[in-house]
C-alpha positions in Angstrom: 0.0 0.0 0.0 1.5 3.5 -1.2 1.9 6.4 1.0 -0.6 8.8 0.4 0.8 11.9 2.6 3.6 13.5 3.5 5.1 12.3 7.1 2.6 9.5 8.0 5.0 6.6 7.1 8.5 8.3 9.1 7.0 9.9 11.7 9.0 12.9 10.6 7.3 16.6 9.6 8.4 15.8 5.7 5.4 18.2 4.3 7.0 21.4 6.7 10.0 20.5 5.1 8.9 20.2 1.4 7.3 24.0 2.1 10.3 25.2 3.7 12.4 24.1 0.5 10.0 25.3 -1.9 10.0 28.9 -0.4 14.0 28.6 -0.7 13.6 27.7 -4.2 10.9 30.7 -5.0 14.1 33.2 -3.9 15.8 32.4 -7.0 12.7 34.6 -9.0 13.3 37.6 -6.9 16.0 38.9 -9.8 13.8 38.7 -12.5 10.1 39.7 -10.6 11.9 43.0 -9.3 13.4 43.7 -12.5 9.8 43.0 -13.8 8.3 45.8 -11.2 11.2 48.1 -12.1 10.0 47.9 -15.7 6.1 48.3 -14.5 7.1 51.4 -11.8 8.6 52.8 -15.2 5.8 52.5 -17.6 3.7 54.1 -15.1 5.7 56.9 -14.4 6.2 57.9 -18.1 2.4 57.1 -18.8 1.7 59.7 -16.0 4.1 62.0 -17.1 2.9 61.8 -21.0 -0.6 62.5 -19.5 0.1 65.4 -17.7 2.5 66.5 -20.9 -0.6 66.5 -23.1 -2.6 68.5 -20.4 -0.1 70.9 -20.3 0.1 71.2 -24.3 -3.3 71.9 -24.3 -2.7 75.1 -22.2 0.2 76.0 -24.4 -1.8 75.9 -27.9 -4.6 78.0 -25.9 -1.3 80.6 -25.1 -0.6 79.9 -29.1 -3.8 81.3 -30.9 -6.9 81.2 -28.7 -5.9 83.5 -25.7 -4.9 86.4 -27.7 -7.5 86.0 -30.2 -10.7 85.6 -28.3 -13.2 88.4 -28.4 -15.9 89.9 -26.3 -19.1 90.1 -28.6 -22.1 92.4 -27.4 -25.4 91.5 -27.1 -27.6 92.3 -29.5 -31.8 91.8 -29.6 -32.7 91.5 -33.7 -29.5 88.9 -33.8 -27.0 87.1 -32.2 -23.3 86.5 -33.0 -20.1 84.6 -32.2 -16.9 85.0 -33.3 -14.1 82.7 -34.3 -10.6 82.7 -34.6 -10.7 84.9 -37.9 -12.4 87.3 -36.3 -11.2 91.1 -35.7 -12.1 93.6 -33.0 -14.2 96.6 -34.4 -17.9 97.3 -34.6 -20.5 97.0 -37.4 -24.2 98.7 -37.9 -26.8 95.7 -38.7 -30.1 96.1 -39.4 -32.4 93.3 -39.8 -35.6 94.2 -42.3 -36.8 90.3 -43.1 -36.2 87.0 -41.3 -35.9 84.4 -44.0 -38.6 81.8 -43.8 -39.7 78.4 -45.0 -42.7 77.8 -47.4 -45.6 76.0 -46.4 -48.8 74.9 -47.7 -52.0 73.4 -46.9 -54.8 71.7 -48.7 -58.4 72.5 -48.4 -60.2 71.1 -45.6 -61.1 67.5 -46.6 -63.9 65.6 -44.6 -61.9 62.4 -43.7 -57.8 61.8 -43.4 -58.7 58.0 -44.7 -61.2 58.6 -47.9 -59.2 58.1 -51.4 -58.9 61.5 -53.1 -58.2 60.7 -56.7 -60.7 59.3 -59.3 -58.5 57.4 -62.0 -59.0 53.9 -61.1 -56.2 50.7 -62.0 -53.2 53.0 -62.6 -50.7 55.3 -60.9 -50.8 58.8 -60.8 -47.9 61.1 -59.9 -47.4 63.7 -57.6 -44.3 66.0 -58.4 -42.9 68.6 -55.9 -40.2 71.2 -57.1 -38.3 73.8 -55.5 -37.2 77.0 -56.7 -33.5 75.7 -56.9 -34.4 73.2 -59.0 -34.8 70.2 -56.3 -37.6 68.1 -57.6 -39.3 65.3 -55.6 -41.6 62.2 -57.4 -44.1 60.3 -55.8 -46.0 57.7 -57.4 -49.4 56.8 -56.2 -51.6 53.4 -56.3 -55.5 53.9 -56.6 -55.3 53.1 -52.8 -52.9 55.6 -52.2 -54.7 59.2 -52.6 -56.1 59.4 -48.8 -54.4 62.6 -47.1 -52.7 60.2 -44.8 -51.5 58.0 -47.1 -50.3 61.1 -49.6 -48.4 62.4 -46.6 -46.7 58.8 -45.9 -45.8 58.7 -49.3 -43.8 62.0 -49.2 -42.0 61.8 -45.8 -40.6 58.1 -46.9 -39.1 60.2 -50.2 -37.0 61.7 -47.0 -37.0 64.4 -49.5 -36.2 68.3 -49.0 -40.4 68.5 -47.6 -41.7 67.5 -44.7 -45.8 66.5 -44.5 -48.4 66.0 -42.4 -51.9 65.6 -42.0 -53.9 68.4 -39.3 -57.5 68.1 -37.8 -59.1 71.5 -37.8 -62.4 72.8 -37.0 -63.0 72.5 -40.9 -61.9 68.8 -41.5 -58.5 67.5 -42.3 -55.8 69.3 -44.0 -52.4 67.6 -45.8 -49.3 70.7 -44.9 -46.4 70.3 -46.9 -43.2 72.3 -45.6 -39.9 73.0 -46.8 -37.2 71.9 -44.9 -35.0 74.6 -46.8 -35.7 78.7 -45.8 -35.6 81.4 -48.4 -37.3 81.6 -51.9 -34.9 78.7 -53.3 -37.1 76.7 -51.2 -40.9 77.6 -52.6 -42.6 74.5 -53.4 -44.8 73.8 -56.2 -47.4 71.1 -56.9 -48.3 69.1 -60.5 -50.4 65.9 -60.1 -50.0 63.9 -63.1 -52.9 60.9 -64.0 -55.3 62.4 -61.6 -57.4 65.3 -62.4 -59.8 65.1 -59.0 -56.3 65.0 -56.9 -55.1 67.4 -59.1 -57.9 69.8 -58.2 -56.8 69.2 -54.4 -53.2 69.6 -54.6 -52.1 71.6 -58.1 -49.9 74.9 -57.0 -47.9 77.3 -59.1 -47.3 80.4 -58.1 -46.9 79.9 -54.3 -50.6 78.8 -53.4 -53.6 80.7 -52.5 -53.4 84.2 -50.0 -56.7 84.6 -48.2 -58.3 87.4 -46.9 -59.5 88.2 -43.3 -62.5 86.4 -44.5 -60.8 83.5 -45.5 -61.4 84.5 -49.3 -58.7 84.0 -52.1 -57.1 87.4 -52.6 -58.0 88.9 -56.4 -55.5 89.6 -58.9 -53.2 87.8 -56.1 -50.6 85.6 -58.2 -51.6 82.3 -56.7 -55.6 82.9 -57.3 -55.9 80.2 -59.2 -53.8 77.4 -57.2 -55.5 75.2 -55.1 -53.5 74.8 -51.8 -53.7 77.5 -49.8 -50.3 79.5 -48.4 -49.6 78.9 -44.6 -46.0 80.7 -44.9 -44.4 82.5 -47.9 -40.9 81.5 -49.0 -38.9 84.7 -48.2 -35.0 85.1 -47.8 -33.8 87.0 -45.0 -32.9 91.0 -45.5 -30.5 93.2 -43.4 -28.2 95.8 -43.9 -24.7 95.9 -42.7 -22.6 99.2 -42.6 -24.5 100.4 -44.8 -24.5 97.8 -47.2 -27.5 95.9 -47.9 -27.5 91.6 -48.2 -30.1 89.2 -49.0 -29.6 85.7 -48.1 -31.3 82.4 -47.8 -31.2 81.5 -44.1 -31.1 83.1 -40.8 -27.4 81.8 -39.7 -24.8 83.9 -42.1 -21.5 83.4 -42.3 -20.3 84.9 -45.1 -20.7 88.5 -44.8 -18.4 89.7 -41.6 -15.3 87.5 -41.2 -14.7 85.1 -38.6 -18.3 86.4 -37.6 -21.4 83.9 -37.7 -25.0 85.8 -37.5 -27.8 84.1 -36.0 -30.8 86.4 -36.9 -33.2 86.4 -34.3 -36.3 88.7 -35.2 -36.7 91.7 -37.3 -34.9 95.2 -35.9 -37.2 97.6 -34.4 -38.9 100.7 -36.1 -38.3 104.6 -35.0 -41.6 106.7 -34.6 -40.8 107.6 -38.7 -41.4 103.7 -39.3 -37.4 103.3 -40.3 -35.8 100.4 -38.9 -33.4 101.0 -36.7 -29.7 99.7 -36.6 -27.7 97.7 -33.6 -24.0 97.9 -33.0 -22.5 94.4 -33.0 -19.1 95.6 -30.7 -16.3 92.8 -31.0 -13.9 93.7 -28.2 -10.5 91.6 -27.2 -10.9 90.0 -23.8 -7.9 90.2 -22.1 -9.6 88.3 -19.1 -8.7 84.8 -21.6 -5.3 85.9 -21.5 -5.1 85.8 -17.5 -7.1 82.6 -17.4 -4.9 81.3 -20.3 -1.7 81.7 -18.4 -3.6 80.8 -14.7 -3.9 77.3 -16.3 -0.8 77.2 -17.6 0.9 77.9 -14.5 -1.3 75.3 -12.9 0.1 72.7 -15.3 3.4 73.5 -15.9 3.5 72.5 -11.8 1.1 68.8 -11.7 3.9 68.2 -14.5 6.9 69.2 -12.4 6.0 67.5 -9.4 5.3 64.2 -11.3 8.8 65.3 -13.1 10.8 65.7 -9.5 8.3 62.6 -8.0 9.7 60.2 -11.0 13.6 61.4 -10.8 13.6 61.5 -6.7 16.9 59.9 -4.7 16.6 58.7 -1.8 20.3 57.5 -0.2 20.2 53.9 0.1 20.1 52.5 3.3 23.4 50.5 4.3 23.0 49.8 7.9 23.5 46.6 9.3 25.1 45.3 5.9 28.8 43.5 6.1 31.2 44.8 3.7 30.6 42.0 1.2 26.9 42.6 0.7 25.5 44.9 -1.8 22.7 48.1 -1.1 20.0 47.7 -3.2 18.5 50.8 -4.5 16.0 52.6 -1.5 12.5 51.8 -2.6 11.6 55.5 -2.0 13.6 56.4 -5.0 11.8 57.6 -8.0 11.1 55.0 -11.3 12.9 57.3 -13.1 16.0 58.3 -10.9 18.7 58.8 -13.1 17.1 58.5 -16.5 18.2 60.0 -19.2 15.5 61.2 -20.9 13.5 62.0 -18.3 16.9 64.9 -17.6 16.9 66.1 -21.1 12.8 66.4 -20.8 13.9 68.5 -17.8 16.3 70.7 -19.2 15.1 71.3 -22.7 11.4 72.2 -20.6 13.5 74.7 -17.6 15.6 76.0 -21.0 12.3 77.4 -22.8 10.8 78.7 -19.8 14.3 80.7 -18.7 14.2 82.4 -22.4 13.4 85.7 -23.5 11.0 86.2 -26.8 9.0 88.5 -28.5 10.3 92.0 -29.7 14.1 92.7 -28.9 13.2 96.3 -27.2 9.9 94.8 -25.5 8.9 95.5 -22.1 7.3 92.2 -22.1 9.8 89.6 -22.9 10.1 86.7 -20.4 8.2 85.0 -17.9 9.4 87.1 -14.9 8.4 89.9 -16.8 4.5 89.0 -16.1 5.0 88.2 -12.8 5.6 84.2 -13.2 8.7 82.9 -11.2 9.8 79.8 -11.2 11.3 78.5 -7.7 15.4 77.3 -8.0 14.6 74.7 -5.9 11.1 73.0 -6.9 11.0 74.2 -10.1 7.4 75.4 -9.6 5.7 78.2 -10.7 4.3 80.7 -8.9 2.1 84.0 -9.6 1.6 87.4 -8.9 -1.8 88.1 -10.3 -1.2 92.1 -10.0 1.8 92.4 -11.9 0.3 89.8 -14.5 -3.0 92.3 -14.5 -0.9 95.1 -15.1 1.0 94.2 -18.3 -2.0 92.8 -19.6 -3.3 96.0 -19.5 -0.4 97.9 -20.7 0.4 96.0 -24.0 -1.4 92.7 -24.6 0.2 92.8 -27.9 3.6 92.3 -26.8 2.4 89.4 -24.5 1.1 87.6 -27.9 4.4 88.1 -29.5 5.9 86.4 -27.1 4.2 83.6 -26.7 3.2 83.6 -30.5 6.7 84.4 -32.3 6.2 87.4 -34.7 8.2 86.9 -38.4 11.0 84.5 -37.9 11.2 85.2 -34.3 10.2 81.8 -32.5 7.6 82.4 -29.2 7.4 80.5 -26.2 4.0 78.5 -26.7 5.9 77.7 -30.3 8.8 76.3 -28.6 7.3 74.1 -26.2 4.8 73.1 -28.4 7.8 71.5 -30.7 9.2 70.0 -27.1 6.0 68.2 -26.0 5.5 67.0 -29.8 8.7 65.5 -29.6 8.2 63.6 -26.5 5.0 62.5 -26.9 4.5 62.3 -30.2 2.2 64.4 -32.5 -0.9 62.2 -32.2 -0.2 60.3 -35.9 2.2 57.9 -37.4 4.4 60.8 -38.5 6.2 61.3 -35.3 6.5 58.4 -32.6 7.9 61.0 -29.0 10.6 59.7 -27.4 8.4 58.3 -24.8 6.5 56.4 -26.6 10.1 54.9 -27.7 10.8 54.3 -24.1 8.0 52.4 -23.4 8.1 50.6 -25.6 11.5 49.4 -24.8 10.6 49.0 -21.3 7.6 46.6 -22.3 9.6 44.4 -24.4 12.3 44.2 -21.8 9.5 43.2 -19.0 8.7 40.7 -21.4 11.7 39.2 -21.6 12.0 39.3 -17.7 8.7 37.4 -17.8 9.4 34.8 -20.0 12.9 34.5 -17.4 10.5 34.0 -15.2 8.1 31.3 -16.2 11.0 29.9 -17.4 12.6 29.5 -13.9 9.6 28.4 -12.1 9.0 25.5 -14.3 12.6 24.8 -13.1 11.2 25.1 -9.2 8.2 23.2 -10.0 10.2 20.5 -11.4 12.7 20.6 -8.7 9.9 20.5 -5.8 8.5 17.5 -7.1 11.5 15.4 -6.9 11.9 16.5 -3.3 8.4 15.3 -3.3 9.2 12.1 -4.5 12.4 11.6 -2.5 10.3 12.4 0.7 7.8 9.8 -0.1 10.4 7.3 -1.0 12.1 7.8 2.9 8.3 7.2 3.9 8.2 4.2 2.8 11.5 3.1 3.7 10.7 4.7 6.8 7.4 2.6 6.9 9.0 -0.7 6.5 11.8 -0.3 8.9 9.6 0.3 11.5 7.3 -2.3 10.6 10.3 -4.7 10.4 11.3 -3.4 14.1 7.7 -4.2 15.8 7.9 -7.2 13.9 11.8 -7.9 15.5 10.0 -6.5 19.0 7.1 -9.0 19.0 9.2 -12.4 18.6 11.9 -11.2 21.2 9.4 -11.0 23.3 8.1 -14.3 23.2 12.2 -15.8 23.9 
């Protein structure tokens, strides 16, 4: 009978011993599983560091373009207006005369939404809608077809530049066709082809029917003789600016102030002479995006340097206790990064930027200290005095831009650390892999290899534990019969 455990055929604490030499083994790993976490501690630290590298380049492009470019736009009532990047500061005289609209129609009121409208029976008939700017819309309709609901289905599957559906009034039931487009390139017209009683319902021309307050076609009106009725007139939208007058097709205009989009929100007011009168639209700069601009750059510039200082931290190893022949091992409050290379030149080429001077050679405002940023000797951080940056804001914002912009070959300083960042982390595409990214990726295939060391080695334990397993279970047995052979001797002596 074999030995099932560990112990029970010596008497001796075999499985204590088995665990004891197992746990030796499992030392030889240590090598390769803290070289392993070296490699992890560093792929962290540089994924943190690229984060906050990114954040920061976000502040810097906003120092780039957007800070010194961003306008204060008054508030107007007859419209409303942004500005982009390509806009200017200066002020304008707009008057709005017409809001551009969208044309609409409706049928007269039938009795029933379900009751088939046409009279030509085992055909099609066809119902074409066109647009002043040529847009044309065909929709073919079975004998089953012609009901105001079913016309209306018809033309909204199209998915078509007009929209229609069917109303309940106190009159009956209506069909409403509207254009999706404003202005007079979107007035409709109607033709009903194969169907002369639908084409007595829905035939329109010359922009439907006008009614009076009586609800009677207007005479001599040019749509007298079409049969829908006119909810809403195709017009464009009118206004005048500086003097100049424009005519266009919608109510958001882009193209007539640069950099300037106009939402027009109602028609201008009249004078007591029935003349419309004008608003100002007042672009201003707002130097308040400046301050905020360089606020959150400052705040950046220092999560990055203490992640920088956090990474490259040394911490003196600890040697007491040690005989001369052992070996410190590096101090485990030491930074990933302590000593890197590339993580110094990151430093350096970042500190070298920052210490610079830009802009105009004669300018007041030419360097960081300048506006009141100083960066600490020690830390490296940042700090800010708010009043002295309020105060050449103030004085000559323009200078500020050219130093953070560049002006003619002269490089700024949101130019030049843009071009750092770029090269450490990369530009986003294929074209430019940072030097980060390079690291990494080093670091990964080297913790890879340290892995494969690894499995490697504890197949080696595994296989090493096991024939101690064996070897223990072979001295039980031995161990079994000996003492089985020794009761055995015991028994028969006792019986001399």
């Amino acid at each position: 009978m074999g030995i099932s455990s560990l112990g029970i055929g010596s008497g001796l604490d075999t499985a204590t011993m088995l665990e004891k030499l197992k746990a030796s083994e499992q030392t030889r790993l240590n090598p390769y599983t803290n070289l392993k976490k070296s490699y992890s501690a560093k792929i962290s630290a540089w994924g943190q560091i690229s984060s906050l590298l990114s954040s920061l380049q976000k502040s810097v492009k906003s120092l780039g373009s957007d800070a010194f470019n961003t306008l204060s736009v008054s508030s107007n009532k007859a419209f409303t207006a942004t500005a982009d990047s390509g806009a200017l500061a200066d002020s304008h005289e707009i008057t709005v005369q017409q809001m551009a609209a969208a044309h609409k129609l409706k049928t007269q009121a039938q009795e029933n939404a379900d009751s088939a409208l046409g009279d030509q029976k085992g055909g099609t008939r066809t119902v074409t809608i066109k647009q002043h700017d040529g847009s044309e819309m065909k929709v073919e309709l079975k004998d089953d077809e012609t009901s105001l609901n079913q016309i209306a289905k018809a033309i909204n599957k199209k998915n078509g530049d007009v929209n229609a559906s069917v109303q309940r009034t106190n009159d009956g039931y209506q069909l409403v066709l509207s254009s999706k487009k404003t202005g007079t390139d979107g007035e409709m017209s109607v033709k009903v082809d194969g169907d002369d009683a639908l084409g007595n319902i829905l035939n329109t021309s010359a922009g439907g029917q006008h009614l009076d307050t009586d609800g009677k076609p207007i005479a001599g009106d040019a749509g007298v003789n079409d049969k829908m009725i006119s909810v809403a007139d195709a017009q464009d939208a009118k206004l005048r600016v500086d003097g100049s007058d424009y005519t266009r097709s919608g109510n958001h205009i882009t193209d007539i102030l640069d950099g300037i989009t106009l939402k027009l929100n109602t028609v201008s007011e009249k004078d007591n002479n029935g003349d419309f009168k004008s608003e100002q639209l007042t672009l201003t700069p707002n130097n308040s995006a400046i301050k905020e601009g360089l606020k959150e750059f400052v705040s950046q510039y220092n999560a990055l340097v203490k992640q920088m200082s956090a990474a490259s931290k040394y911490v003196q190893n600890d040697t007491s206790g040690l005989d001369k022949e052992s070996v410190a091992t590096m101090n485990s409050k030491s930074g990933a990064l302590m000593g890197d290379s590339t993580l110094r030149s990151l430093v350096g080429e970042i500190r070298s930027a920052l210490n610079g001077v830009y802009g105009d050679a004669d300018a007041d405002y030419g360097s960081l200290a300048n506006l009141g940023i100083k960066i600490d000797a020690a830390t490296g951080e940042m700090t800010l005095d708010e009043d002295k940056l309020d105060k050449a804001i103030a004085d000559d914002p323009k200078q500020i831009a050219n130093m953070f912009i560049g002006r003619g070959d002269s490089e700024g300083l949101a130019t030049r650390l843009k071009s750092i960042i770029t090269n450490y982390i990369g530009d986003g595409k294929d074209s430019q892999v940072g030097l980060i990214n390079a690291a990494t990726d080093s670091l990964d295939s080297q913790s890879k290899l340290a892995q494969q060391q690894i499995d490697k080695m504890q197949k080696q334990i595994d296989a090493q534990i096991e024939r101690y397993r064996i070897q223990f279970q072979s001295l039980d047995s031995v161990m079994s019969k000996m003492n089985s052979m020794s009761s055995a001797l015991n028994s028969l002596l006792a019986t001399l």
